[in-house]
PyMOL CGO cylinders between C-alpha atoms (Angstrom):
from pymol import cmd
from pymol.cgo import CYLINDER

trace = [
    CYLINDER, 96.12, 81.61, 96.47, 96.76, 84.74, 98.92, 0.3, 1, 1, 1, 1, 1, 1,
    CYLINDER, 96.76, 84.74, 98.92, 96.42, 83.97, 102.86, 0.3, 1, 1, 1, 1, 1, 1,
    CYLINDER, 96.42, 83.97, 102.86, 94.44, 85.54, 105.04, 0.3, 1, 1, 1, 1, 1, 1,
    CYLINDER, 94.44, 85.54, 105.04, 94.71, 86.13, 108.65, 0.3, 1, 1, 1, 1, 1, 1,
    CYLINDER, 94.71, 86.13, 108.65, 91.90, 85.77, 111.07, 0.3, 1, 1, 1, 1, 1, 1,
    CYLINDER, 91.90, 85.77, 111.07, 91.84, 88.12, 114.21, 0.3, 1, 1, 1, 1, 1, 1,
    CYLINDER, 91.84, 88.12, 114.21, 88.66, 87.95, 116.81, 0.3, 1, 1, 1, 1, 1, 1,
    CYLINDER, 88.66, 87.95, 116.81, 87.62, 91.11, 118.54, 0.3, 1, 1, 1, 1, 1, 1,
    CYLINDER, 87.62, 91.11, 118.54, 88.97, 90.76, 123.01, 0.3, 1, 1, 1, 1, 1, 1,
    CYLINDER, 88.97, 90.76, 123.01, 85.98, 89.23, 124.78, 0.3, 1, 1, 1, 1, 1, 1,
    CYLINDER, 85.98, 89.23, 124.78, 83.60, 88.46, 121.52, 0.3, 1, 1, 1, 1, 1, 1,
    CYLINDER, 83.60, 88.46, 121.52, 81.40, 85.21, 121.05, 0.3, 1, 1, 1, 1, 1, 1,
    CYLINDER, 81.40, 85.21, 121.05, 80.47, 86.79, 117.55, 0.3, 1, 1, 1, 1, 1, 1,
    CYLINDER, 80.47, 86.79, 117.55, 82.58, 85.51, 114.48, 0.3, 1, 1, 1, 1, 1, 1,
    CYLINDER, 82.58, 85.51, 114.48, 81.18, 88.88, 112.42, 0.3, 1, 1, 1, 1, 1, 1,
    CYLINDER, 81.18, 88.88, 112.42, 83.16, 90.76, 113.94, 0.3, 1, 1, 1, 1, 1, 1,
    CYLINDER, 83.16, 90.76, 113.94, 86.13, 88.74, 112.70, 0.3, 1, 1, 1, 1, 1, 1,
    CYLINDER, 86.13, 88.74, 112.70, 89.03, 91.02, 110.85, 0.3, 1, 1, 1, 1, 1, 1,
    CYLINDER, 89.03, 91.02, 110.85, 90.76, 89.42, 108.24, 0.3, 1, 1, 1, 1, 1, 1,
    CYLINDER, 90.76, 89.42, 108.24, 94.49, 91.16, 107.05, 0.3, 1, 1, 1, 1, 1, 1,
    CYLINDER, 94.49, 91.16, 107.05, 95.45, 89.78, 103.37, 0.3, 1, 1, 1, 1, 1, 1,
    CYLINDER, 95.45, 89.78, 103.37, 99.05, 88.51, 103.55, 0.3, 1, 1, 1, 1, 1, 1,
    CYLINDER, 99.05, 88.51, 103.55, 100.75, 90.75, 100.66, 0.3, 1, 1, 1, 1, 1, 1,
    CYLINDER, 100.75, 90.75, 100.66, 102.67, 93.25, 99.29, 0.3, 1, 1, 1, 1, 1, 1,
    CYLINDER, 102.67, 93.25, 99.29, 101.36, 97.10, 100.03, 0.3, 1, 1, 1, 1, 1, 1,
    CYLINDER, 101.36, 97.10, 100.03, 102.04, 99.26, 97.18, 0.3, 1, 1, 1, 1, 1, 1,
    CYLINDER, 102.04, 99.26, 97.18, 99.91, 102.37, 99.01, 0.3, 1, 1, 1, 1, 1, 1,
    CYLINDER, 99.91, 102.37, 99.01, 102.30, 100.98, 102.27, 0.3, 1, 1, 1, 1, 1, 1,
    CYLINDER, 102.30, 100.98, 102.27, 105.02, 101.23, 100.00, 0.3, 1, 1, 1, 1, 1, 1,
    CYLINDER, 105.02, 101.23, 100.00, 104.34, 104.58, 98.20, 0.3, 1, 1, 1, 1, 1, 1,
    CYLINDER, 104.34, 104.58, 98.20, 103.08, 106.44, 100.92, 0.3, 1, 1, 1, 1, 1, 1,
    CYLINDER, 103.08, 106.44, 100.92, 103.92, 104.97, 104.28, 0.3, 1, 1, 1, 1, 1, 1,
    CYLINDER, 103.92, 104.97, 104.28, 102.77, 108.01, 106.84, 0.3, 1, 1, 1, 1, 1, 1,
    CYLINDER, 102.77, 108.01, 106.84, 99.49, 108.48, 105.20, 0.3, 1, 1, 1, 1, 1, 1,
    CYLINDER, 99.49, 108.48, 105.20, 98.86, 104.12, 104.78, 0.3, 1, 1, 1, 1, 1, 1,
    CYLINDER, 98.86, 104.12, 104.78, 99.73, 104.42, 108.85, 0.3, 1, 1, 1, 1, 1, 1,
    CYLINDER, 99.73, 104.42, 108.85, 97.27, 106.81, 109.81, 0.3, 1, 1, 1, 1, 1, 1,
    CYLINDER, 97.27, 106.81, 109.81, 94.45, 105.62, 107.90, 0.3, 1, 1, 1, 1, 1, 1,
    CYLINDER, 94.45, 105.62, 107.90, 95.28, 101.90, 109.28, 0.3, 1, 1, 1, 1, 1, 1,
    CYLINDER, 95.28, 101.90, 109.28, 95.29, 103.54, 112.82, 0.3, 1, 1, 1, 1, 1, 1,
    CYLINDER, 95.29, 103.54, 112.82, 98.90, 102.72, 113.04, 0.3, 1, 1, 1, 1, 1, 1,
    CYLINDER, 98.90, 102.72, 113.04, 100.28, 105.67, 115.14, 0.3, 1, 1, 1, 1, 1, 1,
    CYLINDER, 100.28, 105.67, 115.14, 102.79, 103.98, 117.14, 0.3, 1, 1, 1, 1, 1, 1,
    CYLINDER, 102.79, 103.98, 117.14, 104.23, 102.64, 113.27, 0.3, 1, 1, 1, 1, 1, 1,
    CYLINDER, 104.23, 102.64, 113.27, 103.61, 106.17, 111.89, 0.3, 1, 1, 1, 1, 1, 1,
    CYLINDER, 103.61, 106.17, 111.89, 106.20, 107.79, 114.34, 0.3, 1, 1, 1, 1, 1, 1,
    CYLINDER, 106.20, 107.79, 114.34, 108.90, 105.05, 114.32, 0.3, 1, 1, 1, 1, 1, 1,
    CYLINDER, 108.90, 105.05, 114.32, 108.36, 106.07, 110.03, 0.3, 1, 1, 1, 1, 1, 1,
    CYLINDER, 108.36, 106.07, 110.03, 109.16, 109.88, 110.91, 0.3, 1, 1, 1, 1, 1, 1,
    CYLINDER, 109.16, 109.88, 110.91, 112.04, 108.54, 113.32, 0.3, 1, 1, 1, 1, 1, 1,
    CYLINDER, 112.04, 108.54, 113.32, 113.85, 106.46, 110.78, 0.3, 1, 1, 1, 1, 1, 1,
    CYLINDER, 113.85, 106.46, 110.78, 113.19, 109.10, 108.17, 0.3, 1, 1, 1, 1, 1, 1,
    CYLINDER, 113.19, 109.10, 108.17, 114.70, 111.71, 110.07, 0.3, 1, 1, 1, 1, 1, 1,
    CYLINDER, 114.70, 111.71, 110.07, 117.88, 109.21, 111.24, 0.3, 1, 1, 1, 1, 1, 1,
    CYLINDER, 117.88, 109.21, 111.24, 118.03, 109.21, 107.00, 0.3, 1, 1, 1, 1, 1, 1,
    CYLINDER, 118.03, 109.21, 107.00, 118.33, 112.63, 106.38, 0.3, 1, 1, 1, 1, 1, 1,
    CYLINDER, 118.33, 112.63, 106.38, 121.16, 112.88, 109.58, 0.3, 1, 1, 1, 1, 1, 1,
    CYLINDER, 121.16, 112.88, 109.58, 122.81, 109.61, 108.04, 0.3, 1, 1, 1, 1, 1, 1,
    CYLINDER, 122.81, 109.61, 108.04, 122.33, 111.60, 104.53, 0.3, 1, 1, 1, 1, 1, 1,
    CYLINDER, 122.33, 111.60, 104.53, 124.65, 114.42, 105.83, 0.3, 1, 1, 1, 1, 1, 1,
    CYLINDER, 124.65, 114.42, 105.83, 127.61, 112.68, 106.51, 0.3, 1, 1, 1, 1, 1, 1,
    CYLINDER, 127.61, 112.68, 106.51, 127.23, 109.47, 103.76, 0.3, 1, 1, 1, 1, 1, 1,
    CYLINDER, 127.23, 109.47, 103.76, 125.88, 111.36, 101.19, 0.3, 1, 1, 1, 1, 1, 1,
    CYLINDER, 125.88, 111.36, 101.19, 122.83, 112.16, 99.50, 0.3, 1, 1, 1, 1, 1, 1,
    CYLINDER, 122.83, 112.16, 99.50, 122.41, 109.35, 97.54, 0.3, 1, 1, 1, 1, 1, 1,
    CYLINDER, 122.41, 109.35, 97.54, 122.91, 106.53, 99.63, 0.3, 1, 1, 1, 1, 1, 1,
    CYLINDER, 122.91, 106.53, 99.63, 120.19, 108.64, 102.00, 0.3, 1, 1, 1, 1, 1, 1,
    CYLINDER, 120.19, 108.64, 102.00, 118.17, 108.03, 99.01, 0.3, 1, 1, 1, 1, 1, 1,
    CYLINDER, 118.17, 108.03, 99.01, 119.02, 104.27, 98.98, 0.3, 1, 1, 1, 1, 1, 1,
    CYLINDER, 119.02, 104.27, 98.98, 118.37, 103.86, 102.13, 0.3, 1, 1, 1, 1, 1, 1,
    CYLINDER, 118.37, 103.86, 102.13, 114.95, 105.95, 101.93, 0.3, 1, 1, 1, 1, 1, 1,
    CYLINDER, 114.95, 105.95, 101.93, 113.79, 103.24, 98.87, 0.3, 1, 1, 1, 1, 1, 1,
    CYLINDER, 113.79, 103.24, 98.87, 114.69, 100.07, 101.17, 0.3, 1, 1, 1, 1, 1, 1,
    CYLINDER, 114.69, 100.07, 101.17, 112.98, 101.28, 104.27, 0.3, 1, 1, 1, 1, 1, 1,
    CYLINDER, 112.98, 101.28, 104.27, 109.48, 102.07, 101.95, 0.3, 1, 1, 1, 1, 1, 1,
    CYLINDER, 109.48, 102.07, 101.95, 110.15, 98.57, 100.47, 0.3, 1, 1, 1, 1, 1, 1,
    CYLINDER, 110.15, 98.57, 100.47, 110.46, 96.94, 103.79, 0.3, 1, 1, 1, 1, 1, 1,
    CYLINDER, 110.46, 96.94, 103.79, 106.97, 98.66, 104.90, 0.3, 1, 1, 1, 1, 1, 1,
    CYLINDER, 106.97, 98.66, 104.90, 105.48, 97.62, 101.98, 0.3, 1, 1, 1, 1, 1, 1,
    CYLINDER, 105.48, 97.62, 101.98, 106.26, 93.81, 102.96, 0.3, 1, 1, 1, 1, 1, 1,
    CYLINDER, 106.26, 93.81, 102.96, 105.65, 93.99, 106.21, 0.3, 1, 1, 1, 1, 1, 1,
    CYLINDER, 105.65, 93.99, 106.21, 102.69, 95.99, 105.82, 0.3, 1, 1, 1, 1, 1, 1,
    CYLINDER, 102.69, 95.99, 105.82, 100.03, 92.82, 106.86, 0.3, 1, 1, 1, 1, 1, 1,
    CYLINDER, 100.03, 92.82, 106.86, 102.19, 92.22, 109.76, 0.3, 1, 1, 1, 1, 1, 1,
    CYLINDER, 102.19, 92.22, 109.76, 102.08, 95.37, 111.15, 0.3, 1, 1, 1, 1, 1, 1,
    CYLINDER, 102.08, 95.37, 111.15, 98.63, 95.46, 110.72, 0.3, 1, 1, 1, 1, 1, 1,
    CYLINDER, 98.63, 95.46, 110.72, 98.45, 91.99, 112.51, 0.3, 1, 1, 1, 1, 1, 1,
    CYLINDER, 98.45, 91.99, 112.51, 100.73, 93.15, 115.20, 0.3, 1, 1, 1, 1, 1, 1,
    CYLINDER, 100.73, 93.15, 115.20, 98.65, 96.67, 115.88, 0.3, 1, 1, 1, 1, 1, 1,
    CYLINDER, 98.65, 96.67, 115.88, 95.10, 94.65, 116.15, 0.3, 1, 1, 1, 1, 1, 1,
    CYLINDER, 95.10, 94.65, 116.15, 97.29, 92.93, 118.71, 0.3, 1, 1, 1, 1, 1, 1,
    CYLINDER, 97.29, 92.93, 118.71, 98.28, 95.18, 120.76, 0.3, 1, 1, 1, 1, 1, 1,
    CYLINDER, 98.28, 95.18, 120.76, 94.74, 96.47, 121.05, 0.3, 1, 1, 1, 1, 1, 1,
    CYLINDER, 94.74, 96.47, 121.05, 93.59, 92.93, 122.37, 0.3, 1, 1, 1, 1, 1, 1,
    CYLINDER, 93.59, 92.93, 122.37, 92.69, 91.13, 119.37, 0.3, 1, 1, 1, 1, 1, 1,
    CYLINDER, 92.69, 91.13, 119.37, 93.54, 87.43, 119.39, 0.3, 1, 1, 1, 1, 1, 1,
    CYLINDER, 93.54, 87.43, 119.39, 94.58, 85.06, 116.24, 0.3, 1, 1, 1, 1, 1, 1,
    CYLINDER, 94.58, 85.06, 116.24, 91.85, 82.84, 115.22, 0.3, 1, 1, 1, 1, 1, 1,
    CYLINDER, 91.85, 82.84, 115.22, 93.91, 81.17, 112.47, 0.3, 1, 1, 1, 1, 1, 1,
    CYLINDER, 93.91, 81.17, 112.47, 94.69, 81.79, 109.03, 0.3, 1, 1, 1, 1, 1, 1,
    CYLINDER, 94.69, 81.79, 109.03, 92.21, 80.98, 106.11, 0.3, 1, 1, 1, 1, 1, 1,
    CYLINDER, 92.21, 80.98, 106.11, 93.86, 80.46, 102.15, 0.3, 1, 1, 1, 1, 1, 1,
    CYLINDER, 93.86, 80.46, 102.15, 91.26, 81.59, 99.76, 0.3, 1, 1, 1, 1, 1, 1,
    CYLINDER, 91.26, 81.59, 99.76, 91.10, 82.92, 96.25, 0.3, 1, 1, 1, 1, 1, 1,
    CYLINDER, 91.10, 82.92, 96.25, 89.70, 86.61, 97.95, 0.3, 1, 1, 1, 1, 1, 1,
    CYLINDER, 89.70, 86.61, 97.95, 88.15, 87.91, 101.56, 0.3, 1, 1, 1, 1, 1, 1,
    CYLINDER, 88.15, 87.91, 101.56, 85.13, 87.08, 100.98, 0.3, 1, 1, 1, 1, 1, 1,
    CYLINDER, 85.13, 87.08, 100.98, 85.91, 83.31, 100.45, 0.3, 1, 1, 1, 1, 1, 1,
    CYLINDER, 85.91, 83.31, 100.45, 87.75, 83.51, 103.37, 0.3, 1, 1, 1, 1, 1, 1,
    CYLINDER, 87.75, 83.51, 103.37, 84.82, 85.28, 105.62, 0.3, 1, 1, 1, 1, 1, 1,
    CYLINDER, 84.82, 85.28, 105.62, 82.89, 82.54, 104.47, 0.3, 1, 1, 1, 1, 1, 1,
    CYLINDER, 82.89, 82.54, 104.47, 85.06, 79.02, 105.03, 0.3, 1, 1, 1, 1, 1, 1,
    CYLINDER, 85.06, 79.02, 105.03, 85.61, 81.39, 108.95, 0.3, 1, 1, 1, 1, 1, 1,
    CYLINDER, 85.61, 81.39, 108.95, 82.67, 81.38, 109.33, 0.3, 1, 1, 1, 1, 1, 1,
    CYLINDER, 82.67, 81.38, 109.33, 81.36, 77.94, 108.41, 0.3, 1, 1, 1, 1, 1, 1,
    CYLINDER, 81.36, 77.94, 108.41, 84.09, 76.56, 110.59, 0.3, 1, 1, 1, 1, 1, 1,
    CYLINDER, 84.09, 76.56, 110.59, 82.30, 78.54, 113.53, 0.3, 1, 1, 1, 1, 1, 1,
    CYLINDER, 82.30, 78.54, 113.53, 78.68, 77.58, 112.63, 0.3, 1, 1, 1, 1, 1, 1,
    CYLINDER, 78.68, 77.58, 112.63, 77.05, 75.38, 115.35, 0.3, 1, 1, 1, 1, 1, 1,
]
cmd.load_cgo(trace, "trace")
């Protein structure tokens, strides 16, 4: 059963506002890392993508092209793990606190044990 991470809002007494981040694999964060970044809001992630990229090409020129091309395939696999934790560690950085981790069959499961947990 996938995990999901719960992540509560800075300074909020309302569990609907609750963001859950499913603890997979990102194919889109895998295929298409810049564009995954910017429609996740993850600038700061975004840039350090162009960075390494462009340390690839420079490491490209003097290793050769294929291992650049190696090299390219690993990075895009590691952002495609890591894609929930990045996620995780952007909300963060914004203020967002861990509430705990729910393991349910999908997010809506996992909205709902949340939020029975929080129910009065």
């Amino acid at each position: 059963m996938p995990l999901f991470e719960v992540l509560m809002p800075p300074d909020s007494a309302d569990p609907f506002a609750a963001e859950l981040v499913r603890d997979k694999f990102s194919w889109s964060a895998a295929l298409v890392p810049p564009l995954w970044a910017i429609l996740n809001g993850l600038w700061l992630e975004m840039f350090a993508w162009g960075l390494a990229t462009l340390l690839i090409v420079v490491a490209g020129a003097f290793f050769g092209g294929e291992a650049a091309v190696w090299l390219y395939v690993l990075m895009a696999l590691w952002f495609g793990f890591s894609a929930a934790d990045l996620r995780i560690a952007a909300l963060m950085r914004s203020g967002y606190v861990a509430a705990g981790a729910r393991i349910a069959s999908d997010e809506m499961l996992a909205e709902r044990d949340f939020l029975l947990e929080r129910a009065p």
